[in-house]
DRENMARVO-608607 format. One record per residue (C-alpha): residue in three letters; x, y, z. Coordinates in pm, 1 decimal. Each point is the difference from the previous one (the first is absolute). Example, Ala and Ser with C-alpha at 12.3 -4.5 7.8 and 13.67 -1.06 7.14 Angstrom:
BEGIN
    r        c1        c2        c3
  ALA    1230.0    -450.0     780.0
  SER     137.0     344.0     -66.0
end
This chain:
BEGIN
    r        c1        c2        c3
  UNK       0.0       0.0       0.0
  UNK     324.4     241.5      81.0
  UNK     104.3     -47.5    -335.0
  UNK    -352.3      96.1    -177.3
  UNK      31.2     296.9     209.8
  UNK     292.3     105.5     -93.4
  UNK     -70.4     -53.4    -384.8
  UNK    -339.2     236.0      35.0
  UNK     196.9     250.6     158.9
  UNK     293.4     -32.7    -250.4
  UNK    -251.3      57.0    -266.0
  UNK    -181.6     315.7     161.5
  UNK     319.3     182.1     -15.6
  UNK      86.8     -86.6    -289.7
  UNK    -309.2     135.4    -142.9
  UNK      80.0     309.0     221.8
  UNK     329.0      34.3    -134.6
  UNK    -130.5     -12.4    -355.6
  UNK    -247.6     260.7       3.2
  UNK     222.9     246.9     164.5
  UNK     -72.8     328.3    -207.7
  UNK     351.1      54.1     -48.2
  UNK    -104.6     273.7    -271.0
  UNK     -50.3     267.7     241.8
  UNK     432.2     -40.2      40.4
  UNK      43.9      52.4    -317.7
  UNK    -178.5     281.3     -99.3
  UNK     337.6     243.3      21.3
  UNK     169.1    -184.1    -182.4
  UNK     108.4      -5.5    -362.0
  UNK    -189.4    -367.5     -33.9
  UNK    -219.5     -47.8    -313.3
  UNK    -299.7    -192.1      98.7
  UNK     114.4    -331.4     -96.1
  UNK     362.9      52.4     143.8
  UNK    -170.9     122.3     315.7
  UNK    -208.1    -330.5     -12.9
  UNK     310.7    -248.3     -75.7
  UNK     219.5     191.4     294.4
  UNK    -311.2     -45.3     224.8
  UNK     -32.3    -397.1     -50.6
  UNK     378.0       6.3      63.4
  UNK       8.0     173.7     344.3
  UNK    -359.8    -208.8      97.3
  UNK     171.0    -346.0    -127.0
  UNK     339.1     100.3     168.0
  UNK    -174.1      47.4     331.2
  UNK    -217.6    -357.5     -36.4
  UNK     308.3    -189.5    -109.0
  UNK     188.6     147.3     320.5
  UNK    -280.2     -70.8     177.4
  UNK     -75.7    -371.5     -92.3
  UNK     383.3    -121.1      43.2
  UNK       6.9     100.4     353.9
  UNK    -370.3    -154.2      77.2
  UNK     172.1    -347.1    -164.8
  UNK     308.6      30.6     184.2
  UNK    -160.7      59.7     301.8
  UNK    -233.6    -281.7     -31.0
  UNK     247.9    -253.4    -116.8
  UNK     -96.9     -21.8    -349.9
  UNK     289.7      42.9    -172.7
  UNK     104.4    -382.9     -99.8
  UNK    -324.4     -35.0    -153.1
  UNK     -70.3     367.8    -148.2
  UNK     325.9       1.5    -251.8
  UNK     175.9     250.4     211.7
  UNK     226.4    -256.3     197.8
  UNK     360.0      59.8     -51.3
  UNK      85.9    -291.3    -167.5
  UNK    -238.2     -71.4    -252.9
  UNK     -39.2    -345.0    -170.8
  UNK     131.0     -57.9    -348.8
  UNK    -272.3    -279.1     -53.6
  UNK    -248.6      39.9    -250.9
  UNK      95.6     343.9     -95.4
  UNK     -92.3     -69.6    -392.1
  UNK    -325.3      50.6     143.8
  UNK      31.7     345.9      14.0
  UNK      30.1      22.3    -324.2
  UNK    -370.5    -104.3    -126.1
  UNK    -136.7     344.5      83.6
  UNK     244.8     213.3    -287.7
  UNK    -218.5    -141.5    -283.6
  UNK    -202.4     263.5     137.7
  UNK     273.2     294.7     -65.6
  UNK      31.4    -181.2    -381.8
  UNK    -345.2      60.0     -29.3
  UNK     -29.6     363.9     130.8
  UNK     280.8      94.2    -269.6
  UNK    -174.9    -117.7    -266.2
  UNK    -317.6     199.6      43.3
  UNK     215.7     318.3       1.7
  UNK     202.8     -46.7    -306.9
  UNK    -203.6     261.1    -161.8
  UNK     -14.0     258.8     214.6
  UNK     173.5     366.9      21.8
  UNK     260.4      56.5     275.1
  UNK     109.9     319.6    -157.0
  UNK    -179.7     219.7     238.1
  UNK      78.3    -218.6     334.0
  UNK     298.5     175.0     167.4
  UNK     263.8    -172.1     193.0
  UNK    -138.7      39.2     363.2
  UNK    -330.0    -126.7    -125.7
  UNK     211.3    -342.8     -98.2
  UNK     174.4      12.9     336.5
  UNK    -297.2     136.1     208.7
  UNK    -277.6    -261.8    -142.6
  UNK     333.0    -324.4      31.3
  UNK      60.8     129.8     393.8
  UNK    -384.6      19.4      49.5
  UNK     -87.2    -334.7    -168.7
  UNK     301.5    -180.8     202.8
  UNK    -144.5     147.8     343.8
  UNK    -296.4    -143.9     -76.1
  UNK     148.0    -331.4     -55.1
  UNK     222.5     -17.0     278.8
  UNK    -322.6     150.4     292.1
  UNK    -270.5    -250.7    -240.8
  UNK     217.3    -269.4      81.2
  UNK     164.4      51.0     331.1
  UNK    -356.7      68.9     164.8
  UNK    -203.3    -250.2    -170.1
  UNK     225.3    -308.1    -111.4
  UNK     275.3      64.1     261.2
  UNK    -215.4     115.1     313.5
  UNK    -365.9     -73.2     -60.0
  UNK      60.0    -392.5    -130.3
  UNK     247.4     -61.2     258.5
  UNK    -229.9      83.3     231.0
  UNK    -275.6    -207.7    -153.3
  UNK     207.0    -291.3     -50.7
  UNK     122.6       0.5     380.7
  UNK    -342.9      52.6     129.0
  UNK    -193.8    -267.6    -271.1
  UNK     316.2    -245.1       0.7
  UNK      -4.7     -74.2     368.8
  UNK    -364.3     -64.1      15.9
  UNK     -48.7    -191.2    -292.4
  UNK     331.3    -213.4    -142.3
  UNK     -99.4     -46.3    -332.7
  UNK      78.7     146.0    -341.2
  UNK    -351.7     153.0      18.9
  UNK     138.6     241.4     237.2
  UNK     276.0     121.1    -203.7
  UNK    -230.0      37.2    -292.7
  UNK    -246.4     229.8     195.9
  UNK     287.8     158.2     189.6
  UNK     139.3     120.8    -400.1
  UNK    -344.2      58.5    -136.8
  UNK    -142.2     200.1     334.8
  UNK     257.0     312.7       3.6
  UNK     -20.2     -18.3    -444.1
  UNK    -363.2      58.5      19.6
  UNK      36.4     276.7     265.4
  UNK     271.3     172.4    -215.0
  UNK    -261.4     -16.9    -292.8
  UNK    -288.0      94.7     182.7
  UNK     217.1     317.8     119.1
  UNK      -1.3     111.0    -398.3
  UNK    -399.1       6.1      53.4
  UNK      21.5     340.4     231.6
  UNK     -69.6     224.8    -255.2
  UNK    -261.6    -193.6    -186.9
  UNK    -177.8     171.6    -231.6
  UNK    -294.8    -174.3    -244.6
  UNK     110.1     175.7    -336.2
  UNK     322.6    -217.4      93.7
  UNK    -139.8    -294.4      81.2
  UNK     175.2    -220.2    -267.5
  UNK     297.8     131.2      70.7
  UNK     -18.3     -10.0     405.1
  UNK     -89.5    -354.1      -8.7
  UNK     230.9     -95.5    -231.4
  UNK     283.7     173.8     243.3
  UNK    -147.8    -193.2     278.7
  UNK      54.0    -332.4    -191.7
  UNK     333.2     156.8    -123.6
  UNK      99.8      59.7     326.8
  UNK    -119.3    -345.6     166.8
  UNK     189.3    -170.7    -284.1
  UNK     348.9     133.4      40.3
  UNK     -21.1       7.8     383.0
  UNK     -87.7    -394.8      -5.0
  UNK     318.7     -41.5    -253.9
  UNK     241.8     218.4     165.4
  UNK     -99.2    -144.2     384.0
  UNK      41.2    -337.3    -112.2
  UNK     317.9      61.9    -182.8
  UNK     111.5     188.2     342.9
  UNK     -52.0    -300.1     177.3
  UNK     214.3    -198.2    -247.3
  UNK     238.3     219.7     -18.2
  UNK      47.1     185.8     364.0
  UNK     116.7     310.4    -200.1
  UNK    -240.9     304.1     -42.2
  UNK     236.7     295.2    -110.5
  UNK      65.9    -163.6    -397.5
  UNK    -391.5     -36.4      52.1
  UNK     -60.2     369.0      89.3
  UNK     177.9      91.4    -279.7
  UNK    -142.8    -207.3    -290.6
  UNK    -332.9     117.0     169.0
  UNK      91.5     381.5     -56.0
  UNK     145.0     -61.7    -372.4
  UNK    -339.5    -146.8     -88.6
  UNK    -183.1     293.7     159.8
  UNK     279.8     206.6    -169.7
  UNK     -66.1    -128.7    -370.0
  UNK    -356.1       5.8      72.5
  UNK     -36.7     384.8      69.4
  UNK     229.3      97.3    -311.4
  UNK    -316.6      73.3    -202.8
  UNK    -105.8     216.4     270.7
  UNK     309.8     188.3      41.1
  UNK      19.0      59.5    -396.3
  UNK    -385.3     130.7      15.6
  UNK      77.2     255.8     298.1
  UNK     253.5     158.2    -187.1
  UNK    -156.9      15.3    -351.5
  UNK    -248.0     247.2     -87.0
  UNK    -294.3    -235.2      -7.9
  UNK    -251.6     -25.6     294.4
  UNK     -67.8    -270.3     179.4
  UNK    -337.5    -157.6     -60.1
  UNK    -234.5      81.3     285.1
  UNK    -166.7    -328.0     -46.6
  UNK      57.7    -323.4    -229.0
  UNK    -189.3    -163.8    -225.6
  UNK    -240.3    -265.5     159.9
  UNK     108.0    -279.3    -256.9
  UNK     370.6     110.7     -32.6
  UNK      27.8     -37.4     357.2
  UNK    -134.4    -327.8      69.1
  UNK     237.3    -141.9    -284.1
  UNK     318.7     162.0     183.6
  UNK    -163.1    -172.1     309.4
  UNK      -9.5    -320.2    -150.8
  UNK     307.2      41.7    -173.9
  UNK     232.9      76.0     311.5
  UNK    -191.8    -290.6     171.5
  UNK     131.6    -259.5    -272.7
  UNK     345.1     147.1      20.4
  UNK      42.2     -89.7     394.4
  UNK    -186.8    -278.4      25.7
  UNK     293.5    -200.5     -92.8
  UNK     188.2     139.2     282.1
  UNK    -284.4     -87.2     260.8
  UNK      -1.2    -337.0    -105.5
  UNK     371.3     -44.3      12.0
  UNK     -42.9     163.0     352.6
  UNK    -270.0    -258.7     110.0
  UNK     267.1    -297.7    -129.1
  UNK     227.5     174.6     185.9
  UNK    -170.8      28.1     329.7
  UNK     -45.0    -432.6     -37.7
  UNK     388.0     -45.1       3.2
  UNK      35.7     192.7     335.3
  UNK      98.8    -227.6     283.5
  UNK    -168.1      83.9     311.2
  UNK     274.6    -168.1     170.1
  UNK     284.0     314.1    -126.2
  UNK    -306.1     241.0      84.6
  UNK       8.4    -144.2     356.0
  UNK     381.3     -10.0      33.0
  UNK       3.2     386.9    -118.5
  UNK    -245.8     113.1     280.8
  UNK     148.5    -206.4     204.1
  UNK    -270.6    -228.2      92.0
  UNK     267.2    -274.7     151.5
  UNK    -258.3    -139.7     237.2
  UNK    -228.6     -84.7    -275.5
  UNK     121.2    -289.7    -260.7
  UNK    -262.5     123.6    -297.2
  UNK      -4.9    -285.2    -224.6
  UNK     -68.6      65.0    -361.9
  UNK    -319.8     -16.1    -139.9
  UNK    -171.5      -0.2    -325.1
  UNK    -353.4     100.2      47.9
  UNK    -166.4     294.6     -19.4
end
């Protein structure tokens, strides 16, 4: 019960620390509104990253988070099955004009997308499943708990994207909630395979990185943004970003069955309980 606690409460502040208006900060300085926005999600991302390393340390977390100081070699061609992703994200920009995107808008949108990887990942793969796999794997000692214990803190990270729902969206918002639930399935089962989170973080911020080129280009051009999108157009780009990560949530559900709750235990340091693998669900 401590540890569902202490996820709720890790959650509330991260909300909290997301919808800081920063803005008000900003407004004397030099900042173009997008600039102001990418420096903004670096300070608020900074803060949650600093934030959720000392909450793992604290709680002993830190073998089974991907922060421990000697991280496992094993597996680690796992981490590779996200960057089809990036490959995917450069193709759908091949087209597009740069020539208006200055250099700080580059560096400014790379820092801001990388934050976001490292306090997506450190707060709900490293802290928030941690904490659901220690509560869920010492009541329950099947593989049933490590399946909930990925799928519980992915489905809280999508259902975070839902805060600013809005019905002209809805395509789109409920294809970022699947989006979302997707990659955090595949990225907390590769975690556990892999005990590393940081080369995670990373890949996780290039994708979001490729992802908002077209954006970046379309801020600096001299064409508006559309106020609202096209009711068929947008259920096809819903359907169509679904199909591209679905592989990756399947390979993340495969991935969660070759976990051994027997490492899981020796990482949290469950000595006094012998799990014993087991197959069902």
């Amino acid at each position: 019960m401590k540890n569902f606690l202490i996820i709720s409460l890790v959650v509330v502040i991260y909300i909290l620390i997301t919808a800081l208006p920063l803005e008000i900060v900003f407004a004397n300085f030099d900042f173009i509104k997008n600039q102001a926005e990418y420096v903004e999600e670096i300070i608020k991302n900074f803060v949650i990253v600093a934030i959720a390393i000392v909450v793992i340390i604290k709680l002993d977390l830190s073998n089974i988070a991907g922060i421990s100081k000697k991280p496992s070699l094993d597996n680690w061609y796992l981490i590779l099955i996200p960057t089809y992703l990036i490959f995917i994200g450069l193709l759908q920009i091949k087209d597009i004009d740069f020539s208006r995107v200055s250099a700080s808008d580059w560096v400014l949108l790379l820092a801001s997308t990388l934050s976001i990887g490292f306090s997506e990942e450190l707060v709900f793969r490293g802290l928030l499943q941690s904490l659901f796999i220690r509560e869920l794997l010492t009541r329950r000692k099947t593989k049933s708990a490590i399946f909930l214990s990925v799928l519980l803190p992915a489905t809280i990270f999508g259902l975070l994207h839902l805060l600013n729902f809005r019905i002209e969206y809805a395509a789109s918002e409920i294809s970022q909630l699947l989006y979302a639930i997707f990659i955090g399935t595949a990225f907390g089962a590769i975690l556990l395979r892999t005990n590393r989170i940081i080369p995670l973080a990373i890949i996780h911020g290039l994708i979001d990185f490729v992802f908002n080129l077209d954006e970046l280009a379309l801020r600096n051009s001299i064409q508006e943004l559309a106020s609202t999108p096209e009711p068929t157009k947008s259920i096809i780009n819903a359907v169509a970003t679904l199909i591209v990560v679905a592989p990756l949530f399947i390979a993340g559900l495969l991935t969660i069955k070759k976990v051994k709750l027997s490492d899981l235990s020796e990482r949290l340091c469950l000595t006094n309980d012998k799990l014993e693998d087991q197959t069902e669900i």
